[in-house]
C-alpha positions in Angstrom: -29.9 11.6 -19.8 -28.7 8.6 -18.2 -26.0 9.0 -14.9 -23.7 6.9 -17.5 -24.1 9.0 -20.4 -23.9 11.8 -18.4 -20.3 10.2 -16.3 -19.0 9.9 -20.2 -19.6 13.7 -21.2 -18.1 15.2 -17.9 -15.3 12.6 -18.5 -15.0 13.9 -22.2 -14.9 17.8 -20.8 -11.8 16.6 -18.3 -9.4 15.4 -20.9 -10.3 18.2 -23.1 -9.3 20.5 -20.0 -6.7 18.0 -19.9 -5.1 17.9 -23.4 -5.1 21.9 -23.8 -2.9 22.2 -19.8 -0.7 19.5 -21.4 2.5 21.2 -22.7 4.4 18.5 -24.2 5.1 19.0 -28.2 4.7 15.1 -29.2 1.5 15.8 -31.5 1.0 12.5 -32.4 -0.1 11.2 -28.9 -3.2 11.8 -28.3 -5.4 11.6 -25.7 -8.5 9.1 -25.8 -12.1 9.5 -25.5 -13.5 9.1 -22.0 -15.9 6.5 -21.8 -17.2 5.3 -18.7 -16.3 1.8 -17.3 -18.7 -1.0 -16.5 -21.4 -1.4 -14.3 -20.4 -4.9 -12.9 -21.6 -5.8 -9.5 -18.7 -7.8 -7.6 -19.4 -8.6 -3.9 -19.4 -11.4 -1.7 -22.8 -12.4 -3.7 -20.9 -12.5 -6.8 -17.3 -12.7 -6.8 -15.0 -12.1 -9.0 -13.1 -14.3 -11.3 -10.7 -12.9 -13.3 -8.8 -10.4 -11.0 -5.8 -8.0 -12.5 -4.1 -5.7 -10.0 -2.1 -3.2 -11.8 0.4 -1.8 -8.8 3.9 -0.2 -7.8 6.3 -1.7 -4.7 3.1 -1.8 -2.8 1.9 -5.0 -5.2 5.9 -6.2 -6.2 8.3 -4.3 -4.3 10.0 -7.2 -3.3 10.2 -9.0 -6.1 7.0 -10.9 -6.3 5.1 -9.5 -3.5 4.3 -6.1 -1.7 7.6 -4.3 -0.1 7.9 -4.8 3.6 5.0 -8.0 4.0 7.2 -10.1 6.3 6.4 -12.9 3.5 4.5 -13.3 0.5 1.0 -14.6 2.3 1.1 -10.9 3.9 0.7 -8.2 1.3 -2.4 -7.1 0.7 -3.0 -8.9 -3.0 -2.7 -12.3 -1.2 -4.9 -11.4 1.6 -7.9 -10.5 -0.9 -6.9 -13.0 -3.4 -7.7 -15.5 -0.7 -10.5 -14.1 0.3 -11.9 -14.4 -3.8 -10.4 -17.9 -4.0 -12.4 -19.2 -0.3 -15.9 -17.7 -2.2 -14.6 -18.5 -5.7 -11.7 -21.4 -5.6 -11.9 -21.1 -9.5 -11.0 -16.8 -9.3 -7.5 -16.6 -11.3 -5.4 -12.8 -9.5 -2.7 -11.7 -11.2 0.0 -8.6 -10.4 0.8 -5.9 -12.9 3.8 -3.9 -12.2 2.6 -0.4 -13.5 4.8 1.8 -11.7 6.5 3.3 -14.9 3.3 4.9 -15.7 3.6 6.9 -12.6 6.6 9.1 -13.5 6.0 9.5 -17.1 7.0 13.2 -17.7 5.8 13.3 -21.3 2.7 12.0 -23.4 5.1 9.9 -25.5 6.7 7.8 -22.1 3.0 7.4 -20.9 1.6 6.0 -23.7 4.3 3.7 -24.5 4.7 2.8 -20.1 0.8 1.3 -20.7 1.3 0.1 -23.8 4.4 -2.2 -22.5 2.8 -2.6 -19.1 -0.8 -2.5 -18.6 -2.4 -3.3 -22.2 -0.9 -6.6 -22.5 -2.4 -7.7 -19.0 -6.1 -6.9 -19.9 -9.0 -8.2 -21.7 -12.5 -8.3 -22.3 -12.9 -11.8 -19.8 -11.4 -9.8 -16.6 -14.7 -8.8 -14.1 -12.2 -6.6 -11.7 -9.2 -4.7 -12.0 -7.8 -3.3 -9.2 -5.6 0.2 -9.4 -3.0 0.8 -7.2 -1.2 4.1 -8.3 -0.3 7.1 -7.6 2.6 6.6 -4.7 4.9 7.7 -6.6 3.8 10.8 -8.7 5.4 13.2 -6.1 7.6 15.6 -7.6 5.9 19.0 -8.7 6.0 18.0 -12.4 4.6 14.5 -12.2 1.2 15.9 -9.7 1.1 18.4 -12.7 0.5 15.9 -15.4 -1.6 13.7 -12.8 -4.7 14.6 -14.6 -3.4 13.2 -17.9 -1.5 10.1 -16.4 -4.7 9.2 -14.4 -7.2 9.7 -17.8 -4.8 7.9 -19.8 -4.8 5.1 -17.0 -8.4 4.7 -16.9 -9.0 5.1 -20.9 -7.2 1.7 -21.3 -8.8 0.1 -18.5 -12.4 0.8 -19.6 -11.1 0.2 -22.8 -9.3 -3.1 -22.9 -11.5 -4.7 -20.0 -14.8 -3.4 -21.1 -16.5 -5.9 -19.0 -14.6 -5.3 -15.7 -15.8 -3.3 -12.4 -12.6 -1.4 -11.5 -11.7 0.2 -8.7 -8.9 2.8 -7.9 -7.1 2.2 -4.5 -5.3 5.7 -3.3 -2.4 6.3 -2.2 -0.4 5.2 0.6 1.9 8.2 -0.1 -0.7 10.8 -0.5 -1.5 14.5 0.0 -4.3 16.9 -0.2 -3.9 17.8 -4.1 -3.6 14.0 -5.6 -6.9 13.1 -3.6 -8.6 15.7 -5.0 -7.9 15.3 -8.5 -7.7 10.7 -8.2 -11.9 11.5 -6.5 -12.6 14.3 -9.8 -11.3 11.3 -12.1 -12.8 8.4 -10.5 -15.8 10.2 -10.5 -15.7 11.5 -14.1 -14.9 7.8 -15.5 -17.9 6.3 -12.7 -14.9 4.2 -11.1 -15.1 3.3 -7.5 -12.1 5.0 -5.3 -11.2 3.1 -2.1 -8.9 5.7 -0.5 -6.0 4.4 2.1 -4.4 7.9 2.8 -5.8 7.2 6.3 -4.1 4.5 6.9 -0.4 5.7 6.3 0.7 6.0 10.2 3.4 4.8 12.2 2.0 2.0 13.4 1.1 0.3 10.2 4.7 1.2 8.9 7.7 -1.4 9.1 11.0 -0.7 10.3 14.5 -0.8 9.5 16.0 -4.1 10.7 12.6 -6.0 9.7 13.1 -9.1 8.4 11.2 -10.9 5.3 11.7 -14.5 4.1 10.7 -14.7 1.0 9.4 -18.2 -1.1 12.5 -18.5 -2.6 16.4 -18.1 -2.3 18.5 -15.5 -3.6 22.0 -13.5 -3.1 21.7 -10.6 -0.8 24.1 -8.0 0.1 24.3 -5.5 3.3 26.8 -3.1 4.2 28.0 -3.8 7.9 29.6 -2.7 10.5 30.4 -6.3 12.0 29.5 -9.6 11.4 29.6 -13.0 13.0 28.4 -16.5 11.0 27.6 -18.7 14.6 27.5 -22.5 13.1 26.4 -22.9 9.6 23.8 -20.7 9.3 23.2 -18.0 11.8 24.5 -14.9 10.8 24.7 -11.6 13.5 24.8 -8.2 11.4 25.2 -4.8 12.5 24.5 -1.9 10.1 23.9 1.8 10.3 21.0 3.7 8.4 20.8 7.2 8.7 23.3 7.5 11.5 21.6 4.7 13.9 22.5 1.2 14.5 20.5 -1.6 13.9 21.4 -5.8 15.2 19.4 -8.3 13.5 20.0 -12.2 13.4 19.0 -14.0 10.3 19.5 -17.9 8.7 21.4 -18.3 5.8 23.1 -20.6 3.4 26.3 -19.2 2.3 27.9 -16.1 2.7 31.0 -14.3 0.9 32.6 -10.9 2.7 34.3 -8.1 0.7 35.8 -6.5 3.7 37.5 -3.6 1.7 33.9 -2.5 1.0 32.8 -3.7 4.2 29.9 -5.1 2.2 28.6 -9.1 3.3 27.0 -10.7 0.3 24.9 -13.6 1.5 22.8 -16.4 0.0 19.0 -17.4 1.8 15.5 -16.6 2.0 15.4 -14.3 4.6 16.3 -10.9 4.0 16.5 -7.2 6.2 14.7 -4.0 5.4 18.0 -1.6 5.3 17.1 1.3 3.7 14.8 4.0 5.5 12.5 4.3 2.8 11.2 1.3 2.6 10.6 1.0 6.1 7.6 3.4 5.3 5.9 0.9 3.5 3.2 -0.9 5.3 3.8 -3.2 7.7 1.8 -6.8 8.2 -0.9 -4.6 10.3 -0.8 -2.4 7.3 -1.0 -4.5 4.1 -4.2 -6.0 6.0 -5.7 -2.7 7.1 -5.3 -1.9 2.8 -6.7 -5.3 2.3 -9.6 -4.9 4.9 -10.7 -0.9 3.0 -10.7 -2.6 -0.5 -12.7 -5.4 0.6 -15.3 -3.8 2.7 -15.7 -1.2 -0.4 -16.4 -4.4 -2.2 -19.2 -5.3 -0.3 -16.9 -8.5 1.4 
């Protein structure tokens, strides 16, 4: 029996596992049959050219690139896309918001998260597809069902991009449980797994009071605790986030004050990491330490 054939039966045994731990009482959802993905080569040799990255706020947090990249040209989608465009200026990337998929409770909300999310994005002419999930199944319910969520995944990946190589990039946000069962999956549907959990440390984390310019403008708003607009365009902010004051100086193009709220919104394309959360997202150092692990497991 060949190592595929015997990937697809093992991969088979899992959902069946799967299906019977799954409690939900949608019957008419069911759960596909494994089948293992393809058995493309991409490397530096033979790089890829039609690229889908299906992703959470690490791929579009901001709004069109990763959260916290001090600009777009930071994250770690444009730091490998670049690196397929130099070998293979003709390789087309593309970004796949697929977060939904993460906290899907319920067969029926999976199924219909992929359906509206990831389907539409694949097809039998993609050669990689990149998976970037997982952050953001945390709550005890969600790492319950992870089995199912990360089956489901992967059926309409190997599914709907039969002739892709994919590879599962996990998790920034990790712990002990979710690797274990993201390496038993990947294993079961022969997908690579390019685990980051390593890399999660203070260093490659921004910070509050990080600022990211962004390609185009938009209307911002920040709660301060005092402003000052020096000139046209140079606007002083102080704010509080858990308790601590931050200063940051920023450019902008117009600004409008609600002082009853003591809320500044503001028009430009810089903006100011504010919330404590996202200042655990990777940093610059970060995004290109991600970028470096998926690209060396490439064979770039």
């Amino acid at each position: 029996m060949s190592v595929k054939h015997k990937r697809t039966l093992f991969g088979i045994f899992l959902l069946l596992l799967v299906a019977c731990a799954d409690d939900t009482s949608n019957s008419q959802v069911v759960l596909h049959t494994s089948k293992a993905c393809a058995d493309r080569v991409i490397d530096r040799n033979h790089p890829p050219s039609n690229v889908v990255v299906l992703g959470n706020s690490l791929l579009l947090g901001n709004g069109g690139f990763g959260l916290a990249a001090s600009d777009s040209s930071k994250d770690y989608f444009s730091r490998v896309d670049s690196v397929f465009r130099g070998l293979n200026p003709d390789c087309v990337g593309k970004r796949v918001m697929a977060k939904h998929t993460e906290n899907s409770l319920n067969n029926a909300d999976l199924y219909s998260s992929i359906t509206d999310n990831i389907s539409p994005s694949l097809s039998d002419s993609n050669d990689l597809v990149i998976i970037q999930l997982g952050d953001n199944i945390d709550t005890g319910e969600e790492v319950d069902r992870m089995k199912i969520t990360v089956a489901a995944i992967m059926d309409t990946v190997c599914s709907k991009a039969p002739n892709a190589k994919v590879v599962w990039v996990g998790e920034w946000y990790s712990n002990e449980r979710k690797q274990k069962i993201l390496r038993q999956m990947t294993e079961a549907y022969g997908i690579q797994f390019i685990d980051i959990s390593d890399l999660n440390v203070e260093e490659n984390q921004a910070r509050v009071g990080d600022i990211i310019e962004y390609p185009d403008v938009r209307q911002q708003s920040i709660k301060y605790e005092e402003y000052h607009v020096y000139g046209e365009d140079t606007l002083f902010v102080a704010f509080k986030e858990d308790g601590k004051l931050y200063q940051t100086v920023i450019f902008i193009l117009d600004h409008f004050d609600i002082p009853e709220w003591k809320q500044l919104d503001y028009v430009g394309n810089m903006g100011i990491i504010t919330d404590s959360f996202a200042a655990t997202h990777p940093n610059d150092q970060g995004f290109k330490l991600i970028a470096d692990r998926i690209l060396d497991g490439l064979g770039f």
